[in-house]
C-alpha atoms as one frame of an Amber mdcrd trajectory, in Angstrom:
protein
  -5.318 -26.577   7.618  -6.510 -23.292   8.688  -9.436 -24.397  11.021  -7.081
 -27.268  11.981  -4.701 -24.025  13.680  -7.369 -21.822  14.886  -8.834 -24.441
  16.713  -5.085 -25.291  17.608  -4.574 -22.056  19.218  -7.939 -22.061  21.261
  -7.393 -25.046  22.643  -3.328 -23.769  23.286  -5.272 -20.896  25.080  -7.716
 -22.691  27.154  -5.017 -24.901  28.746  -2.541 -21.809  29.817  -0.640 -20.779
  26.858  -0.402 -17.465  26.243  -0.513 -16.942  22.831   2.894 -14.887  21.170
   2.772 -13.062  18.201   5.812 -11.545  17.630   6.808 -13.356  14.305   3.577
 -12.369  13.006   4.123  -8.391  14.093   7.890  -8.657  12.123   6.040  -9.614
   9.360   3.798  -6.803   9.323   6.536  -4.473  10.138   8.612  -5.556   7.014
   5.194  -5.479   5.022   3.742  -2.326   6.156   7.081  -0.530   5.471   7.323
  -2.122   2.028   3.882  -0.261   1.592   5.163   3.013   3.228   7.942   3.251
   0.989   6.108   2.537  -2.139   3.396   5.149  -1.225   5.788   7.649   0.008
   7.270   7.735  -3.591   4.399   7.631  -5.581   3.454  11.028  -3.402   6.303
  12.634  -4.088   6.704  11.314  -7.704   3.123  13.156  -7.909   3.781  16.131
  -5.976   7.621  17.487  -7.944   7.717  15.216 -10.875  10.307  12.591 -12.014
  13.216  14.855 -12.722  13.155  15.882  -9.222  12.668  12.441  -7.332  14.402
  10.174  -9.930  17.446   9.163  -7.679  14.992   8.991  -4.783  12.941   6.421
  -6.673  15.805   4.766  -7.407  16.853   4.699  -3.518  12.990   3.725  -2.477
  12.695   0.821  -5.486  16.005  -0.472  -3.730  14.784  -0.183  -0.463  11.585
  -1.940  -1.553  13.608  -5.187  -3.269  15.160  -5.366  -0.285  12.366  -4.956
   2.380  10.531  -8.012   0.235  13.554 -10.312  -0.021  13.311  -9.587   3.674
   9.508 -10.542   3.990  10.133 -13.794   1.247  13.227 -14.694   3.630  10.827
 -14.582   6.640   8.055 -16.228   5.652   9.829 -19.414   3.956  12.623 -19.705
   6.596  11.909 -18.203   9.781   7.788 -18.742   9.948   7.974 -21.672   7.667
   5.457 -24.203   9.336   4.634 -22.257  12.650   1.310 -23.145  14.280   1.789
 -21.759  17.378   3.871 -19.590  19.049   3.370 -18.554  23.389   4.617 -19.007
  26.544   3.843 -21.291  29.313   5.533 -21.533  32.839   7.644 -18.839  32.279
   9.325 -20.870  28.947   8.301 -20.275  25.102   7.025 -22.464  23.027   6.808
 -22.956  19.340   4.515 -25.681  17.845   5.612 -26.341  13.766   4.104 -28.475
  11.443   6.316 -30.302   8.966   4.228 -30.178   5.571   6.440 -32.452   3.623
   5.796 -35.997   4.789   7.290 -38.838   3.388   4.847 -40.560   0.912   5.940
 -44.063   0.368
């Protein structure tokens, strides 16, 4: 399936679609903070010890639930079976895939 949307988006490209990726750069926003929040912790965890940062890890492991019911949400509900996401004329378009076919 993979190949199946690279080669979708080439060919998207070659015909005058611009390609979009903003629902992939959410993603990596929601990711990347998850990451930032994790690491900022384990710094300071490092740097003052538990005592001192133990209601900040508590705010930061939280934070971090949070952030990845976020990026769960997005990638089963919002991205679900996007293969292609651009513009074209001056409209968007959003090519999806529905994975579950009926098998009779």
């Amino acid at each position: 399936m993979t190949t199946t949307d690279d080669a979708l988006q080439n060919y998207m490209s070659s015909i005058g679609f611009k390609q979009s990726f903003d629902t992939n750069e959410i993603k990596l926003v929601i990711g990347y903070s998850s990451v930032v929040m994790a690491g900022a912790t384990f710094i300071l965890d490092y740097k003052f010890g538990w005592e001192e940062t133990k209601h900040f890890t508590l705010l930061t492991v939280v934070i971090y639930f949070l952030l990845n019911s976020l990026y769960t949400y997005w990638i089963y509900f919002v991205e679900k079976d996007i293969v292609f996401e651009g513009r074209y004329g001056g409209h968007d378009v959003c090519l999806q895939v529905n994975m579950l076919a009926n098998i009779d």
